[in-house]
Steps between C-alpha positions, in 0.01 A plus 500: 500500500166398664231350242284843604779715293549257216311712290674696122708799559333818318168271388263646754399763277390302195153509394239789570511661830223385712366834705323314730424755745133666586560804219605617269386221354624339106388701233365340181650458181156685415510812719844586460533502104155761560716667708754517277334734249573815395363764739244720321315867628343466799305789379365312205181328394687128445612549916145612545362184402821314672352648791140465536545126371750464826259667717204331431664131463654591846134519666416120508831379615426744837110368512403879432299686293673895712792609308860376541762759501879389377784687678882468346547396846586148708266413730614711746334859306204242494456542890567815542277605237248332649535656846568850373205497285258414766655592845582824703814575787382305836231260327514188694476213291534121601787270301567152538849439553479112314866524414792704405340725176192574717766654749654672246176703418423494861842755486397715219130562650743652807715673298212672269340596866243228575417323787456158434349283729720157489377152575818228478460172359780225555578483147370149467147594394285788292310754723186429730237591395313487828736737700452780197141499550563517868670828482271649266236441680672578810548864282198665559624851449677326134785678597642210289521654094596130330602141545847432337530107423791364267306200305765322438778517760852442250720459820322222663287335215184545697200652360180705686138477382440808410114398471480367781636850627235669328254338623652558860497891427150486368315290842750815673305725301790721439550706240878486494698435159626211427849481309609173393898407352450268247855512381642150483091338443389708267526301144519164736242507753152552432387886639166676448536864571174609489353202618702459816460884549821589474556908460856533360670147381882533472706330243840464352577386115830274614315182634189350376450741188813359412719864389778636611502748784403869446076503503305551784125487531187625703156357403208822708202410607241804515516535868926524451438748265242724725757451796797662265254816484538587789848323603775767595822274498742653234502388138605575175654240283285250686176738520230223293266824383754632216552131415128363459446834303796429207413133527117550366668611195766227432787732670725585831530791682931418442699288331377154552706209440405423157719177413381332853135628394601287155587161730200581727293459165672166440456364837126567519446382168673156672312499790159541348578250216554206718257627754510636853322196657774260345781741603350486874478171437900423373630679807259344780654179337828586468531630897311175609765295295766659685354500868512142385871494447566699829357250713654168368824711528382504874505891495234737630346725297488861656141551470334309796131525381434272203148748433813802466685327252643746222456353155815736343781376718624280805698614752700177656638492892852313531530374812652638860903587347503498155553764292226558244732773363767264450271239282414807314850585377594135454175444300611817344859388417454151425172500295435809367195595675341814725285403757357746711650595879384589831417845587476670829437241838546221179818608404742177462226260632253469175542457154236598231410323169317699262222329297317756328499669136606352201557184651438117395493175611879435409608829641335353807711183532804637395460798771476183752752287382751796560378515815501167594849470371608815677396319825680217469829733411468695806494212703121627632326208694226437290336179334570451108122430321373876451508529124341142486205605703501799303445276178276249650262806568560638164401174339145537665205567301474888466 
């Protein structure tokens, strides 16, 4: 027996399972004992107030003052809400393909019976801000409805400044929508809807709002809700109008999803108790402290562009051979830990740690050492010091 397998038959899965991927994400102690009361009438004036507290505490955490609207939906209904609400069949409309979840709403646009317009990246960086502004000004017949940009790509762990977009779209002077996925930053990365003037924000409740997966959510800005006027793409269950109507009085045009409305509650409560600037804060930290570890492992991290760094996860490059699939299971086996894998072009070549939520310090380390000791397991070529410079940056004033 090599030293590498002298390790306890049947121990691996002592201890608490560390999900360690980029969502869904741990849930707190706190948000799933609300979850875990008794459902009452979602017809009532006690899920009336459940409601309009949920709705308005949602506002700040998107940087909006426009309503939100909650879907019992993943993120997916999120996206295609948003495009059926404001689009019609043949709109052209321009999506940056950052990654493998922009190219997975890329394929619904074509499947609802848009054209989108699609500018590649190399999935080592967020989207340019200089070549959308290009084509919209290049546009002068704004054939081009909206600008599609996922925020936070989860694939890669590269993120696209979605202000710096704006203001891109603005010096264009186009008046094309702009629809933002915010579904792994939202809860960890700062965002300012109305600010960055963003028309439809898209977001998920499994990653940084800390639940488990079942909400969906579109924060409207006016001009979003003037384009769904006059927008001719089907919709029923994700039409906003019926919604924003039962929501003014506490209520949903259908059954909503009452005991994740009950975590949703808790989580918010969370967030704004300790403060979105220090939760911004925790993650930028936490994603630095790990970039940290990835280079004295003599790694490379996936995003090339330090300025695109994602604060809610890390997506790590093995080098030319290795199986990044194979660490996964091993890590898997062995330590009791999920880390993320490679999708699409990535498949087998990256692995991604996940670094957002309900996450601390500890968590942090612990997530590292696995990985650390998963290397060495594998026999990966990589140099032992990661979760040291992980704590040596820790151990710096805040």
């Amino acid at each position: 027996m090599s030293e590498r397998d002298n390790h306890p038959p049947g121990d691996a899965h002592q201890g608490r399972h560390f999900l360690q991927i980029p969502g869904p994400t741990n849930v707190p102690d706190r948000v799933l004992r609300a979850i875990d009361r008794p459902t009452i009438d979602h017809r009532g004036p006690e899920f009336a107030a459940l409601a309009r507290r949920v709705l308005d505490n949602l506002r700040p955490v998107f940087g909006t003052e426009a309503p939100v609207v909650i879907y019992p939906a993943s993120g997916t209904g999120a996206w295609e809400a948003a495009l059926v609400n404001t689009l019609s069949p043949g709109d052209r409309i321009l999506m940056i393909r950052t990654g493998w979840f922009a190219t997975l709403w890329k394929e619904m646009a074509e499947r609802l019976g848009l054209a989108p317009l699609v500018f590649d990246t190399d999935w080592r960086r967020g989207a340019d801000p200089a070549l959308i502004g290009e084509a919209l000004t290049a546009d002068r017949d704004h054939e081009i409805k909206a600008v599609c940009v996922v925020h936070n790509e989860t694939s890669t762990g590269c993120r696209s400044d979605i202000q710096a977009i704006r203001e891109a779209m603005d010096r264009a002077q186009h008046p094309a929508l702009l629809l933002v996925d915010t579904i792994s930053s939202l809860g960890s990365m700062e965002y300012r809807h109305d600010e960055w003037g963003v028309d439809v924000t898209i977001a998920g409740s499994q990653k940084g709002l800390m639940l488990p997966p079942g909400l969906s959510f579109n924060a409207i800005s006016r001009k979003a809700l003037a384009a769904a006027e006059h927008a001719r793409l089907a919709r029923s269950y994700w039409d906003w109008r019926p919604m924003l109507a039962a929501n003014e009085r506490g209520f949903f045009p259908y059954t909503p999803a009452t005991n994740l409305l009950y975590g949703l509650d808790a989580a918010l409560s969370m967030l704004h108790e300790i403060g979105l600037d220090a939760v911004f804060a925790r993650h930028a930290r936490h994603a630095e402290a790990t970039r940290h570890a990835v280079r004295a492992w003599g790694l490379e991290i996936q995003c090339a562009e330090p300025r695109h760094y994602s604060a809610s996860l890390t997506a790590v490059r093995l080098p030319e051979g290795e199986s990044a699939d194979r660490l996964r299971a091993l890590i898997l086996a062995r330590f009791n830990m999920s880390l993320g894998n490679g999708l699409g072009p990535l498949a087998d070549r990256v692995f991604r740690i996940g670094h957002l939520g309900h996450f601390g310090d500890l968590d942090l380390i612990g997530t590292l050492a696995g990985v650390e000791m998963g290397l060495a397991a594998a026999g990966i070529p990589f140099r032992a010091g990661g979760v040291q410079a992980a704590l040596d940056f820790l151990a710096l004033p805040a």
